[in-house]
C-alpha positions, 0 to 999 in steps of 0.5 A: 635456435629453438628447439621444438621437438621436445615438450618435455620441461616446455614453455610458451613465452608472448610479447603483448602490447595493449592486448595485441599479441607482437611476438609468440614464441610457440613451445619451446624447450627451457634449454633453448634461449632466445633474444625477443625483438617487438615493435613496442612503438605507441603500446601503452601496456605491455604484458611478457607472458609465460605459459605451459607448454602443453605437458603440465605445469610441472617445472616449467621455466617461463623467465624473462632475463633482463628485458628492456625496452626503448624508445 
């Protein structure tokens, strides 16, 4: 579950495949885990992006634990 309503120690996380964004988690709060689900099918360059959450860059988490992909 994530939690929105907060800001505070916020981050943003995307799943993009050949500059096409497949997943965008919008802001999310660093206690708020989450498993990633994309269809990576024919993507040749895959980018996992953090970003602020809109409150400063100011210990922000963006961690990606153990990704993996298959085909």
């Amino acid at each position: 579950m994530l939690d929105r309503s907060s800001t505070r120690f916020a981050s943003t996380f995307q799943v993009v495949g050949d500059g096409k964004v497949l997943f965008d988690s919008g802001v999310v709060d660093r206690f708020a885990p989450e498993q990633v689900d994309a269809d990576l099918a024919g993507v040749r360059v895959l980018d996992l992006v953090g970003g602020d959450g809109g409150d400063g860059g100011y210990n922000d988490r963006a961690e990606c634990a153990a990704p993996t992909a298959s085909c």
